[in-house]
C-alpha positions as CSV (number, residue, x, y, z in Angstrom):
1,X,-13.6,58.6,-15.4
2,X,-11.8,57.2,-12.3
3,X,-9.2,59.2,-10.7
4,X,-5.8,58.1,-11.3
5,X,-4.6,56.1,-8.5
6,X,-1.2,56.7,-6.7
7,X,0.4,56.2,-3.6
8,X,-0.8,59.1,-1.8
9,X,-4.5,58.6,-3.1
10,X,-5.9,56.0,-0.6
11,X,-7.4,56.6,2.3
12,X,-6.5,54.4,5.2
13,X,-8.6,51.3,5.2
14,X,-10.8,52.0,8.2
15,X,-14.9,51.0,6.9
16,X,-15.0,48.1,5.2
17,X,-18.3,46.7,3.2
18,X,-18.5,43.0,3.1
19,X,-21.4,42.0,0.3
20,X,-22.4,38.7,0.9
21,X,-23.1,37.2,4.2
22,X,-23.0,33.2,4.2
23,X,-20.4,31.4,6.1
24,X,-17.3,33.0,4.6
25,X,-18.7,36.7,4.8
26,X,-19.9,36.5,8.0
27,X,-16.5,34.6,9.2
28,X,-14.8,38.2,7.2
29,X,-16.8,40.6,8.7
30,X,-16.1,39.3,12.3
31,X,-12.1,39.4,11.6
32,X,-12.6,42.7,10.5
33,X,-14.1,44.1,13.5
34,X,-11.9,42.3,15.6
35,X,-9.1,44.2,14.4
36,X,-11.3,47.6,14.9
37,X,-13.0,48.1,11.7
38,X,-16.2,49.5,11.1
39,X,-18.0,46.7,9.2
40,X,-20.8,47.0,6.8
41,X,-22.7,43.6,6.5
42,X,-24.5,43.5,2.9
43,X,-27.0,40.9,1.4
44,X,-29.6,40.7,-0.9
45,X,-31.8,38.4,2.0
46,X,-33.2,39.7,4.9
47,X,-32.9,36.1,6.6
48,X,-29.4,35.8,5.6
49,X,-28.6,39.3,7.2
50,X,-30.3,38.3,10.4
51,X,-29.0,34.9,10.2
52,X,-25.6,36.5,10.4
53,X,-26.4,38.4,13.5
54,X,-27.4,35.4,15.2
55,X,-23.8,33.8,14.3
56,X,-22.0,36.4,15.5
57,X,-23.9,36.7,18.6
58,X,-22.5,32.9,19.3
59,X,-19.4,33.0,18.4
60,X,-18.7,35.7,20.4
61,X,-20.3,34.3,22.9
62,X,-18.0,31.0,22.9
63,X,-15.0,33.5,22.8
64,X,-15.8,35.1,25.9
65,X,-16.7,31.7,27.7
66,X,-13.0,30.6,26.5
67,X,-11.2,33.8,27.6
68,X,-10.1,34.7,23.8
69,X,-12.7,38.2,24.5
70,X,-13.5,40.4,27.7
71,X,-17.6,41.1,27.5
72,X,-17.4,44.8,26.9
73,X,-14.7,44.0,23.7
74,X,-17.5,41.7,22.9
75,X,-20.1,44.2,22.8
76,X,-17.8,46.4,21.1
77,X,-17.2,44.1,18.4
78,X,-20.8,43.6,17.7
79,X,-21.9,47.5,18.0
80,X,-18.8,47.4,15.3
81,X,-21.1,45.6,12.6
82,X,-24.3,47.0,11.0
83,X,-26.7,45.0,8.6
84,X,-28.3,46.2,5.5
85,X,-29.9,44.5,2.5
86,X,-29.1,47.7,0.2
87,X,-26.1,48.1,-1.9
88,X,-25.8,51.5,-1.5
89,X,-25.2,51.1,2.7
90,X,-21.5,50.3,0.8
91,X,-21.5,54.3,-0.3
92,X,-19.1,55.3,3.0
93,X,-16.9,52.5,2.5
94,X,-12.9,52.3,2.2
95,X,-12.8,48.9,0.6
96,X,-15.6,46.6,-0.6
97,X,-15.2,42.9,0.4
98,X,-17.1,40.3,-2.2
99,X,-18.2,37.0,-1.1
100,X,-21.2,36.8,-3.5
101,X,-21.7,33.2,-4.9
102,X,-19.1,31.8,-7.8
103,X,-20.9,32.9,-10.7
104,X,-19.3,35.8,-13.3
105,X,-22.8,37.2,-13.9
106,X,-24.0,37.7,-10.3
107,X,-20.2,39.4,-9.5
108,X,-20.2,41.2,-12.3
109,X,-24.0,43.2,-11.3
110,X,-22.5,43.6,-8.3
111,X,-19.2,45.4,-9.4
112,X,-21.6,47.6,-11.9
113,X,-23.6,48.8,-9.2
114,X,-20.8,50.0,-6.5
115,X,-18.9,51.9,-9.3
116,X,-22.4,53.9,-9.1
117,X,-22.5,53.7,-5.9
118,X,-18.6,53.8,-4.0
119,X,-16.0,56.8,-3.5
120,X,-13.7,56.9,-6.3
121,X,-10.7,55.9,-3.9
122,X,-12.9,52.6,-2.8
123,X,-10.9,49.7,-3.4
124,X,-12.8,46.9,-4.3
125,X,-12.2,42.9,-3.8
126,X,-13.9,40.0,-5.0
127,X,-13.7,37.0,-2.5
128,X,-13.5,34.6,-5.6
129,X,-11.2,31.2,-5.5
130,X,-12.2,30.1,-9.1
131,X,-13.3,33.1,-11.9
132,X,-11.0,35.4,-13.1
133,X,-10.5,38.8,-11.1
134,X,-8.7,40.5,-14.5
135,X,-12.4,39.4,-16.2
136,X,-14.3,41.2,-13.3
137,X,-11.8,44.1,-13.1
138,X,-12.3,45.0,-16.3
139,X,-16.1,44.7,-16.4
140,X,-15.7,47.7,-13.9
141,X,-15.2,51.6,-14.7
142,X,-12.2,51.2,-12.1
143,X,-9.8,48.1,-13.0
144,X,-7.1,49.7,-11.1
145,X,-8.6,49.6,-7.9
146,X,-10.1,46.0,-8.4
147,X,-8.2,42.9,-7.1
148,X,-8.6,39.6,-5.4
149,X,-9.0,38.8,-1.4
150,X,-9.1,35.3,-1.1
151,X,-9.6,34.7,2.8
152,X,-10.1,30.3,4.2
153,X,-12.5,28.9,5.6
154,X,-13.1,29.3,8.6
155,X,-12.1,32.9,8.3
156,X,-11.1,33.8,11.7
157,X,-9.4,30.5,12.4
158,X,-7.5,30.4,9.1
159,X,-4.5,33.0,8.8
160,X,-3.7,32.9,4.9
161,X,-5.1,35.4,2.9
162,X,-4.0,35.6,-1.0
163,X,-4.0,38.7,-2.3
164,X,-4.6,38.8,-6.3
165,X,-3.5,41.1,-8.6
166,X,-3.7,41.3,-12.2
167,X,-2.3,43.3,-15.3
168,X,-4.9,46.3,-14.5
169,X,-4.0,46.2,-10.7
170,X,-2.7,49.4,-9.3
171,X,0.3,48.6,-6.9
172,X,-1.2,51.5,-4.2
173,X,-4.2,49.2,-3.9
174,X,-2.4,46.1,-3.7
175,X,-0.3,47.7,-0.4
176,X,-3.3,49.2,0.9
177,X,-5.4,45.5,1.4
178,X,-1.7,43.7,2.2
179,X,-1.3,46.5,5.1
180,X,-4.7,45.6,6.1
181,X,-5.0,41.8,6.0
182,X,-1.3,42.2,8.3
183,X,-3.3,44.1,10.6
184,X,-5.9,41.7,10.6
185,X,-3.4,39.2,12.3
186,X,-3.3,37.3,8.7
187,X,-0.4,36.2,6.4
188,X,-1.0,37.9,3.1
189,X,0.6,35.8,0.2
190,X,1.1,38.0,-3.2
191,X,-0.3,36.1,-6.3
192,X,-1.4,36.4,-9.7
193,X,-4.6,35.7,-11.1
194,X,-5.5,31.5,-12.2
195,X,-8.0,29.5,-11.2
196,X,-7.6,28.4,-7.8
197,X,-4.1,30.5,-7.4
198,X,-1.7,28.7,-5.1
199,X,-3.5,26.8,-2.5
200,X,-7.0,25.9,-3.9
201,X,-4.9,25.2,-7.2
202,X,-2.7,22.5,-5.4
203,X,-5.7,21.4,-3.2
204,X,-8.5,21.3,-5.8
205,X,-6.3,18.9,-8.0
206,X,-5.4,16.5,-5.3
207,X,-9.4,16.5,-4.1
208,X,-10.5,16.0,-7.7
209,X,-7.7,13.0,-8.2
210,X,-9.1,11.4,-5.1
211,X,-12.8,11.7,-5.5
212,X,-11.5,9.5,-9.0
213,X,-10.0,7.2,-6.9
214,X,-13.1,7.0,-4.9
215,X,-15.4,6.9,-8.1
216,X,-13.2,4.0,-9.8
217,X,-14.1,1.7,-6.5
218,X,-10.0,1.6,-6.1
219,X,-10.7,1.9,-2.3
220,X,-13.6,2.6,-0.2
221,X,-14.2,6.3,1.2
222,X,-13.2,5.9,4.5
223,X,-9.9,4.0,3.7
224,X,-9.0,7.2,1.0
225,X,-9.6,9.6,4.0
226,X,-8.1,7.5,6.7
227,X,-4.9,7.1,4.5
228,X,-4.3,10.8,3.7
229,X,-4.7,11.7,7.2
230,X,-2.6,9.1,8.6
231,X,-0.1,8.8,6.3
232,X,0.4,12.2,5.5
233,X,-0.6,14.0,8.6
234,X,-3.5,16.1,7.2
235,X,-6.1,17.3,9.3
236,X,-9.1,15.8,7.0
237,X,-9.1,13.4,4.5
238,X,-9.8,14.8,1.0
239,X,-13.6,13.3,0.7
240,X,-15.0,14.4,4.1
241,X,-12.8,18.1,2.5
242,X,-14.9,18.1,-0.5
243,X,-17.8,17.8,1.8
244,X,-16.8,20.7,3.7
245,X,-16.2,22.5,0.9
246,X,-19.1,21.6,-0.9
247,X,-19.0,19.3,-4.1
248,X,-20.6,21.8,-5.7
249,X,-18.0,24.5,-5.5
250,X,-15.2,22.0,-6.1
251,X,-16.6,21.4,-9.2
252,X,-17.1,25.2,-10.4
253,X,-13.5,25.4,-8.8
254,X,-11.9,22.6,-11.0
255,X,-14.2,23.7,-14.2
256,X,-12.1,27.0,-14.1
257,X,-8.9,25.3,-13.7
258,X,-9.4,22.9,-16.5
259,X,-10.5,25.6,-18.5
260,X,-7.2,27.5,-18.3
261,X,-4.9,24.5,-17.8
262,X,-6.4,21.6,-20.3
263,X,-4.5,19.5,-17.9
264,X,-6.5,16.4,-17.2
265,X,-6.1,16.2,-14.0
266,X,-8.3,19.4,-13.8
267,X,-11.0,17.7,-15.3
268,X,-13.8,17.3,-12.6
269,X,-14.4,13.0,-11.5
270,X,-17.9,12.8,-13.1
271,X,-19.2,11.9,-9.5
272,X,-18.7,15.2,-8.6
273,X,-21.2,16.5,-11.7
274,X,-23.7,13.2,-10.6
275,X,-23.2,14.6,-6.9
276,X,-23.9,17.9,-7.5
277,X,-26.5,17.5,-10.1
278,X,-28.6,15.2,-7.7
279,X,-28.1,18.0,-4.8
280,X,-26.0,15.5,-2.8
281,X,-23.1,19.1,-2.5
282,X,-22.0,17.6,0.7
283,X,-22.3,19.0,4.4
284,X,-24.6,21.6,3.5
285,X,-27.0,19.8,1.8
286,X,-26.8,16.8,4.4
287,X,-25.1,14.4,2.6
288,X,-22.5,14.1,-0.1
289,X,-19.6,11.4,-0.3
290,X,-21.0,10.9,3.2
291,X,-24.1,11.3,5.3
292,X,-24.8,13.6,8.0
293,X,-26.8,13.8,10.8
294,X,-28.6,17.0,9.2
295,X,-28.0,19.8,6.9
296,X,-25.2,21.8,8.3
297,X,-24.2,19.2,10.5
298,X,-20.2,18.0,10.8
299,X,-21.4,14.4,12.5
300,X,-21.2,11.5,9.9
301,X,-23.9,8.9,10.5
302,X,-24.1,5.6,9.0
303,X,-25.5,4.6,5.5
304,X,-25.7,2.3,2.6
305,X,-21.5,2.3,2.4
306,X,-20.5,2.4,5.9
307,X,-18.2,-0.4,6.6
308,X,-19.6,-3.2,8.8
309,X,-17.6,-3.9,12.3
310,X,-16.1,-6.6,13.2
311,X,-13.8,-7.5,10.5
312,X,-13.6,-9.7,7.8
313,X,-15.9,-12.9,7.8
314,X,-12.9,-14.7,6.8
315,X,-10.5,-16.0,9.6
316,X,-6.8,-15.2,9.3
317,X,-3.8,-17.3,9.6
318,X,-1.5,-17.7,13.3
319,X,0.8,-15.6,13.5
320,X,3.7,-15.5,16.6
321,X,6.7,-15.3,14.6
322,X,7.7,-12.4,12.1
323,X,10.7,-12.4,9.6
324,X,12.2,-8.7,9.0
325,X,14.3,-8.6,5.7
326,X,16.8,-5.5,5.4
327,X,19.4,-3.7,7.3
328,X,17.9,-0.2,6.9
329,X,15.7,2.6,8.9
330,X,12.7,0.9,7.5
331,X,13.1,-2.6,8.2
332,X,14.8,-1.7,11.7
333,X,11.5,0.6,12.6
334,X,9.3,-2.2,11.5
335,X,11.4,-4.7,13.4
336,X,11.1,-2.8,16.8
337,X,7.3,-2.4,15.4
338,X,6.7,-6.3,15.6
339,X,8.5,-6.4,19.0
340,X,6.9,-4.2,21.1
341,X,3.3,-5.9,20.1
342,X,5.0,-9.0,22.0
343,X,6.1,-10.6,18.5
344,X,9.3,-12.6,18.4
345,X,11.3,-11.3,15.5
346,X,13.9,-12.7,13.2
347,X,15.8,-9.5,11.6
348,X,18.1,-11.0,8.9
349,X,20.6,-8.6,6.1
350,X,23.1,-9.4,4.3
351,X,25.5,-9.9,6.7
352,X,25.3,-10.4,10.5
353,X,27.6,-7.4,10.8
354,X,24.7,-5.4,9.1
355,X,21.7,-7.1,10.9
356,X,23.5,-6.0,14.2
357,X,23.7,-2.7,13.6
358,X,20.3,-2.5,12.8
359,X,19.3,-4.2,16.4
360,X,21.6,-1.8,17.7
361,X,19.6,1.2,16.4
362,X,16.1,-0.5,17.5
363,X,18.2,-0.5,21.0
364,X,19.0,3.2,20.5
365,X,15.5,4.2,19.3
366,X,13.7,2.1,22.8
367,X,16.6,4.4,24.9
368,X,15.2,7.3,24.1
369,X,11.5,6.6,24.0
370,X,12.7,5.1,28.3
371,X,14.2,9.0,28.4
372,X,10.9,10.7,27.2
373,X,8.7,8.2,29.7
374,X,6.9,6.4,27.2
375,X,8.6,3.1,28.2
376,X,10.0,1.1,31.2
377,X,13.7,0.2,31.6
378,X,12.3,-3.2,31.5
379,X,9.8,-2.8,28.6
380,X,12.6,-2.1,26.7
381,X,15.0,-4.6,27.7
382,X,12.2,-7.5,26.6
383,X,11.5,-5.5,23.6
384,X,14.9,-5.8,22.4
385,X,15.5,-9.6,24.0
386,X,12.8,-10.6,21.1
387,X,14.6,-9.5,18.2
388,X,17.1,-11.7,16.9
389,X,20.1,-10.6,14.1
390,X,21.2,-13.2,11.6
391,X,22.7,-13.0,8.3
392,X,21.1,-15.7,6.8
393,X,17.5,-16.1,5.6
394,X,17.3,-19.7,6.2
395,X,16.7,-18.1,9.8
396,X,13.0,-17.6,8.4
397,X,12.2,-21.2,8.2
398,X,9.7,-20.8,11.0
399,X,8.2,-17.7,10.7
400,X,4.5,-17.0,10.0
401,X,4.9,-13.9,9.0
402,X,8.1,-12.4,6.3
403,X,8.3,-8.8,5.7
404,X,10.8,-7.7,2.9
405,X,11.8,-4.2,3.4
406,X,15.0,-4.4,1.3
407,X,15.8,-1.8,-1.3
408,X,13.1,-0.2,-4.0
409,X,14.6,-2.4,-6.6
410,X,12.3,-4.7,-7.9
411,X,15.0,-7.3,-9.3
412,X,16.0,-6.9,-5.7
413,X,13.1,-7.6,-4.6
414,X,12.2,-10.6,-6.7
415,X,15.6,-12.5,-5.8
416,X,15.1,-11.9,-2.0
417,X,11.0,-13.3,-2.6
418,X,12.6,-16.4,-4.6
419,X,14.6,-17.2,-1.7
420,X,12.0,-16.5,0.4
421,X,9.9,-19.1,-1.3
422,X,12.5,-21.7,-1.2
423,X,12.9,-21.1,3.0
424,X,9.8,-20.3,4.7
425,X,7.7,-22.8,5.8
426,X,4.5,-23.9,4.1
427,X,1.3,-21.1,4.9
428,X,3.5,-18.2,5.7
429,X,2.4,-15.0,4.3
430,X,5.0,-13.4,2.5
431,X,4.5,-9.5,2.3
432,X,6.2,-6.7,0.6
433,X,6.4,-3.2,1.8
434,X,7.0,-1.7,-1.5
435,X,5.9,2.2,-1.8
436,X,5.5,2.1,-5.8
437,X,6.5,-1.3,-7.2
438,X,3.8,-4.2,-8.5
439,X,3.0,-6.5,-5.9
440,X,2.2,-9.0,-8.0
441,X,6.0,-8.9,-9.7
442,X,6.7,-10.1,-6.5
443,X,4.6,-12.6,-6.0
444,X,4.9,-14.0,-9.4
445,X,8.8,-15.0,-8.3
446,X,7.6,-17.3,-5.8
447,X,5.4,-20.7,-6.1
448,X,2.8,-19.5,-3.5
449,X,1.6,-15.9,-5.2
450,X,-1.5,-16.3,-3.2
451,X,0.4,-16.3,0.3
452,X,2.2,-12.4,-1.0
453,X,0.7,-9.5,-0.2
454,X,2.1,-6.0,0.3
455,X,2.4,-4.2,3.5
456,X,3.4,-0.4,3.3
457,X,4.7,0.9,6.1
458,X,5.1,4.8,6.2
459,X,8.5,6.1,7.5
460,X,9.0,6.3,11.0
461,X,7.1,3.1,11.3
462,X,7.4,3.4,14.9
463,X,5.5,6.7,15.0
464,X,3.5,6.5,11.9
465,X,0.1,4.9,12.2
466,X,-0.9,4.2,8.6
467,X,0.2,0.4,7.0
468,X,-1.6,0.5,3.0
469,X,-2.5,-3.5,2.6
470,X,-2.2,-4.2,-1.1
471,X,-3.9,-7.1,-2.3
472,X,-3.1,-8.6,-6.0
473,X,-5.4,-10.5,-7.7
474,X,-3.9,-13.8,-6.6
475,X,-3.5,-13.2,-2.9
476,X,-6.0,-15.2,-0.5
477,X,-8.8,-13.8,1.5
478,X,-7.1,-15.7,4.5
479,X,-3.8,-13.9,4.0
480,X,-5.6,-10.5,3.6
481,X,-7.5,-11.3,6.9
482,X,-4.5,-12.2,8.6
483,X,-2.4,-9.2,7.7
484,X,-5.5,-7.0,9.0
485,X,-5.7,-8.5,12.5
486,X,-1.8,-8.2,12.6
487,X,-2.2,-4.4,12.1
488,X,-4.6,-4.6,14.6
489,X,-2.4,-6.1,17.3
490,X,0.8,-4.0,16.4
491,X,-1.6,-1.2,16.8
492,X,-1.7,0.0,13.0
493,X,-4.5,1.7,11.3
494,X,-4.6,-0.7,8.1
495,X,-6.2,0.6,4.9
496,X,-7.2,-1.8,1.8
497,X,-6.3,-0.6,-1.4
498,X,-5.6,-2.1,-4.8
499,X,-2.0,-3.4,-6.8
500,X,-1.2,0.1,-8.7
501,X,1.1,2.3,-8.6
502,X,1.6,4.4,-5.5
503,X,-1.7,2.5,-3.6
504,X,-3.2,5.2,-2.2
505,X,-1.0,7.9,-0.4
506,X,1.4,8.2,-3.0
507,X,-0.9,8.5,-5.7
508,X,-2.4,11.5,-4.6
509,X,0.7,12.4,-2.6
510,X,3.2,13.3,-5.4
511,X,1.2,14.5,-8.4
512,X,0.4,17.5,-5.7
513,X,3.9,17.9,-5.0
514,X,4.5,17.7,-8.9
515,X,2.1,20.5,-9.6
516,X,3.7,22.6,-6.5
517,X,7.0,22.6,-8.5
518,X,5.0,23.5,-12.1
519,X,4.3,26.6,-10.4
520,X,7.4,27.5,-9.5
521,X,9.0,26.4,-13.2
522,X,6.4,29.1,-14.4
523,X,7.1,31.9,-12.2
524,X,3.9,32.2,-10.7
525,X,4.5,32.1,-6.4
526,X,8.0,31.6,-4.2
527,X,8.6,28.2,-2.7
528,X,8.3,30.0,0.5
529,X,4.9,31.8,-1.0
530,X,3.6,28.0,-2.1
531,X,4.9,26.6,1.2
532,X,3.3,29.1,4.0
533,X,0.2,28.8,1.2
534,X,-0.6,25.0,2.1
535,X,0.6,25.3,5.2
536,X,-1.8,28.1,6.3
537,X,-4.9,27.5,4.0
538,X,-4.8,24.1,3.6
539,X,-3.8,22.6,7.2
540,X,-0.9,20.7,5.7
541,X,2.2,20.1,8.4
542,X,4.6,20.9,5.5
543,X,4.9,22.6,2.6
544,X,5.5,20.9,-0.7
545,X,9.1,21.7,-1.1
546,X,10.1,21.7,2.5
547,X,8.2,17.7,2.3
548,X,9.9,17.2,-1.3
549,X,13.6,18.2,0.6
550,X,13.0,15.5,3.4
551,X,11.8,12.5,1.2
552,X,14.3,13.3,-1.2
553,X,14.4,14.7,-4.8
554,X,15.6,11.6,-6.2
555,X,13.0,9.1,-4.3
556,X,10.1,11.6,-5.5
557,X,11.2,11.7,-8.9
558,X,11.6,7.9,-8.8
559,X,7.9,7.9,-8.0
560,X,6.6,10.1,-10.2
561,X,7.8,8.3,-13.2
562,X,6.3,5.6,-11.9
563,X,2.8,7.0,-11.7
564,X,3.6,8.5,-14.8
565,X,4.8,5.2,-16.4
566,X,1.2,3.4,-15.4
567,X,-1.4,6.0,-15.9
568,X,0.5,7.3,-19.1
569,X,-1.6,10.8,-18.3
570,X,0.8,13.6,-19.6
571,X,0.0,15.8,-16.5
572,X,1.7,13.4,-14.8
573,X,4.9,13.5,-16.2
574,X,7.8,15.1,-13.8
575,X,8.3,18.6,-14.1
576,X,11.6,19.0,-15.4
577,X,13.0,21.2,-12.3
578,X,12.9,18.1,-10.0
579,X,15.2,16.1,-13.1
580,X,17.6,19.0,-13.2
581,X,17.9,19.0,-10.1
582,X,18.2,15.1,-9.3
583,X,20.8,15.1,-12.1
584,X,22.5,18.0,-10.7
585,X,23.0,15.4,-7.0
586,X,20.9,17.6,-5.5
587,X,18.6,15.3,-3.5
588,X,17.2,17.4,-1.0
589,X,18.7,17.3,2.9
590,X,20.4,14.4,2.7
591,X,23.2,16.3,0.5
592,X,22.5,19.6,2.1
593,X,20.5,20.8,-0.6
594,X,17.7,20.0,-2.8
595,X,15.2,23.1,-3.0
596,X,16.4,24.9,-0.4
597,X,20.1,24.4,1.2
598,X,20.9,23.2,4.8
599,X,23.6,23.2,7.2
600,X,26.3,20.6,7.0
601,X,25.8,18.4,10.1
């Protein structure tokens, strides 16, 4: 019988056993002996003990060359770890660390053999993103002092580290690994045990919705990942993740989830089962969504799907005149946009008054960009000289190029495209920059639906990168070209993508943001726990709720009911804190509070 755990009962975390030494396990057993722990390295092959040796050896090395260690804390961090390939080197050890792979039956031996083995004090972890730690704690003859370490990958790079506890977990133990992972220079996040806890079960869902995406041919692979990264700031885009991660995981991962949450959005994209069953499980394997150069290699090289260069075969129209509708931060950014590639721009509102006020904070925007040094006096001066305020749209009569970026109303939308059609010249493209309306609504209110297109701008146009090009099923290949080699001269990534709702970005963006705020409806993490979770394990600039604040509460709801509205999947449906709190007026910073409150300006 165990002895009964209390406060007093632990022994300070000093040797710890890591059982299971690929990637992850090795990255764990070198944070560990950075911070001064004795490390026992553990793993059934011989190879994969050495193998981890070898690692260790390099990266070491490459922190010494780059000043991060001194040699002799080098060599003191290595005489730090010992190898073994026999469970019972874990018998000294304060807390057992494992990273075996995702499978109950191989963690589950491995549990039954260190209660035969460990001190009772030992506290022991499992490593596991996906299976259940209250199934593997109570498969062991000492629940209380089981729980869940989840560390990222790349372990010493990545500083979140979610701590698991379940109903069995004795508090003592859960202080005892918190204590440690702070010491370990890590940001321990307190969760309860689910299938993919906070970050992997945010993440996993957004992967699994975007390897659907990918699988339905709604864009190509390089377009999903460009757009994620550009438009949202991430630092990979969710195919080339699911890669990294390996397809196979992802789907063990998501398999878990869906078996808790029934939510089909959990449900693995069948190309991850035809991936994984063909042994295509991404980086490792050499080739997944991608190709690699080898197995283990991070360098894509071309294949079968690689987009050819040069463009489209198709020639586009000439464009040396643009047509800006709207008085607002959009249609002034994209205005300024158009300018500064050299583009003479018409920017027409309601009323004069309004389209001068607009100029007037493109003129205020090019001030300070002369202040910071990215622009001449001069530069500036032309850049403005090109843009033109009017209050009337027959001011678009010559333009080659209209861009509506009026509100997201789409009986707004279609008066201002009627007009449109009645004033611009014959063979102007006509473009919408709608974020979650039909395209082809649009298009349909003019007698040229072949020259309308959409072109989505992401908010600061003058900073962001991305512009999603949404063709309809009417619009012509020479109006598609022509929109691509203007994103190309105004120096805009441009992605294709299809006429549904939310194109790319948005259709992966907010169902994410959606599940964030499911969590917090059902207790199960802080908005400061989910936000510091994607921030630190998943690379993402913002958290969910500090991103929900700035867009707006009101704007993401808007969206989501719109997704919801087309795909009619119940998992899509808003979460009913966001309508509380967008009937409550509270919108996020723009009225001072939203999730979290603000300071009046």
């Amino acid at each position: 019988m165990a002895t009964p755990l209390s406060d007093t009962s632990l022994s300070p975390l000093r040797t710890v056993a890591v059982v299971g030494l690929g990637t992850m396990g090795t990255g764990i057993a070198e944070v560990l002996a950075g911070a001064g722990r004795d490390v026992i390295g553990i793993d059934i092959s011989e190879a994969q003990t050495a193998k981890c040796v070898t690692a260790l050896e390099a990266s070491t090395a490459r922190a010494v060359e780059r000043g991060r260690l001194t040699g002799p804390q080098r060599a003191e961090l290595l005489a730090r770890v010992t190898t073994s390939t026999d469970l019972g080197a874990a018998a000294g050890a304060d807390l057992v660390i494992e990273v075996a792979p995702e499978s109950y039956e191989i963690k589950q031996q491995i549990f039954r053999e260190l209660d035969g083995i460990v001190r009772p004090e030992t506290v022991l972890a499992t490593g596991t993103n996906a299976l259940s730690v209250t199934r593997l704690a109570a498969d062991s003859a000492r629940p209380e002092r089981v729980l869940g370490m989840h560390f990222f990958n790349p372990a010493p790079a990545m500083r979140l580290v979610e701590i698991v506890s379940c109903v069995l977990t004795a508090p003592a133990a859960v202080t005892a690994v918190t204590d440690l992972a702070l010491d370990l220079g890590k940001e321990p996040v307190a969760v309860g045990d689910r299938p993919g806890f906070v970050a992997d079960g945010l993440l996993f869902g957004y992967l699994n919705q975007a390897a659907a995406m990918y699988e339905a041919n709604y864009a190509s692979r390089e377009d999903i990942d460009d757009a994620m990264r550009l438009g949202c700031g991430l630092p990979m885009g969710p195919l080339a993740l699911l890669d990294l991660i390996g397809v196979d995981t992802a789907r063990t991962v998501l398999e878990a989830m869906y078996a808790e949450s029934r939510d089909r959005l959990h449900a693995p994209a069948p190309v991850l089962k035809q991936l994984s069953e063909a042994g295509l499980t991404g980086r490792k394997a050499g080739r997944g969504f991608y190709t690699y150069e080898a197995p283990g290699s991070g360098t894509v090289v071309r294949d079968a799907l690689t987009p050819l260069e040069g463009g489209s075969p198709t020639a586009g129209r000439t464009v040396r005149s643009v047509g800006v509708a709207g008085s607002g931060t959009m249609a002034s950014g994209i205005a300024e946009v158009f300018a500064k590639a050299g583009y003479e721009v018409v920017l027409a509102a309601r009323s004069e008054e309004k389209a001068r006020s607009a100029r007037a904070r493109i003129g205020k925007n090019l001030a300070r960009s002369v202040d910071k040094g990215r622009m001449t006096a001069e530069a500036a001066a032309q850049t403005l000289e090109r843009v033109r305020p009017t209050g009337t749209y027959d001011d678009f009569a010559d333009v080659d190029l209209a861009v509506e970026a009026v509100a997201e109303d789409l009986e707004v939308k279609r008066q201002l495209f009627a007009a449109l059609d009645k004033v611009c010249k014959p063979g102007a493209v006509l473009a919408t920059t709608t974020s979650s309306l039909p395209v082809v609504a649009c298009a349909r209110a003019t007698s040229r639906p072949q020259d309308v297109i959409g072109m989505h701008f992401f908010n600061p146009a003058p900073a962001m990168k991305l512009v999603e090009v949404v063709r309809t099923v009417l619009t012509a290949d020479d109006v598609h070209a022509t929109v691509r080699e203007v994103c190309g001269t105004i120096r805009k990534h441009a992605v294709d993508c299809g006429d549904r709702a939310g194109f790319i970005v948005n259709a992966l963006l907010f169902p994410y943001l959606n599940n964030a705020i499911k969590m917090v409806e059902e207790h199960y993490a802080s908005l400061d726990d989910i936000d510091a979770a994607m921030k630190l394990g998943g690379g993402y600039p913002m958290g969910p709720f500090e991103l929900l604040d700035v867009v707006g509460l009101d704007v993401s709801l808007a969206i989501e009911k719109v997704l919801h509205r087309e795909f009619r999947d119940p998992g899509l449906a808003p979460a009913p804190l966001l309508e509380h709190l967008v009937a409550a007026g509270c919108l996020g910073r723009k009225t001072g509070r939203g999730f979290r409150e603000y300071a009046k300006r």
